[in-house]
C-alpha angles and dihedrals in degrees: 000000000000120000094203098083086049083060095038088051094047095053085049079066099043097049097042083053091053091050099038088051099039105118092242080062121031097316098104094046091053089045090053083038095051097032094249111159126210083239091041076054101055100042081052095050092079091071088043092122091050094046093056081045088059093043096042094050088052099045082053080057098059099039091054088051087047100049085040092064098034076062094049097049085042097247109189105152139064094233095051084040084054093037079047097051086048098048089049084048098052095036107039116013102029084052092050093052099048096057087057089048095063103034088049103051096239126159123251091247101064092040080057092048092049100045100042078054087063096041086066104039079046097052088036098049091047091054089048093050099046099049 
């Protein structure tokens, strides 16, 4: 099996993230919610590249694991790669983040913003995967 959907997936990720968190979308929001500030964001924008590596490499790591278990459940089509990125959303990431929501005191409104994050590079990953 070709490793090249599992990186293609994985930019999709990493680009969806760049433009979901960019501050004309949800990324001003995330940064009041954090405690970013514009300056912390700055100081942190030197290790900007590192920072996408290490996203990137994570995001590879998911879609492996994703495409991994669409194999293993036999997967073939875009609409049971979208049911199945739903399914992982609503069973396995929703769940996570919202224990960090609680435990961590965040509004509603970011846990919406993070997991709907997740609901697209889920569904997008999936289709990729399953293409």
């Amino acid at each position: 099996m070709s490793i090249w959907p599992v990186i293609l997936a994985a930019i999709s990720s990493v680009l969806i993230g760049a433009l979901w968190y960019h501050p004309r979308l949800f990324g001003t929001m995330w940064m009041q919610e954090t405690g970013v500030t514009p300056e912390r964001a700055e100081r942190g924008a030197r290790y900007k590249h590192v920072h996408f590596l290490l996203g990137f490499l994570a995001a590879c790591i998911t879609a492996y694991v994703l495409r991994e278990l669409m194999m293993h459940v036999g997967i073939k089509t875009m609409t049971q790669a979208i049911g199945f990125a739903i399914v992982v959303w609503i069973g396995l990431m929703a769940p996570v983040s919202a224990s960090a929501f609680l435990w961590e005191h965040r509004s509603f409104g970011f846990y919406m913003v993070n997991i709907s994050y997740w609901l697209l590079v889920s569904v997008v990953m999936c289709t990729i995967l399953a293409v």
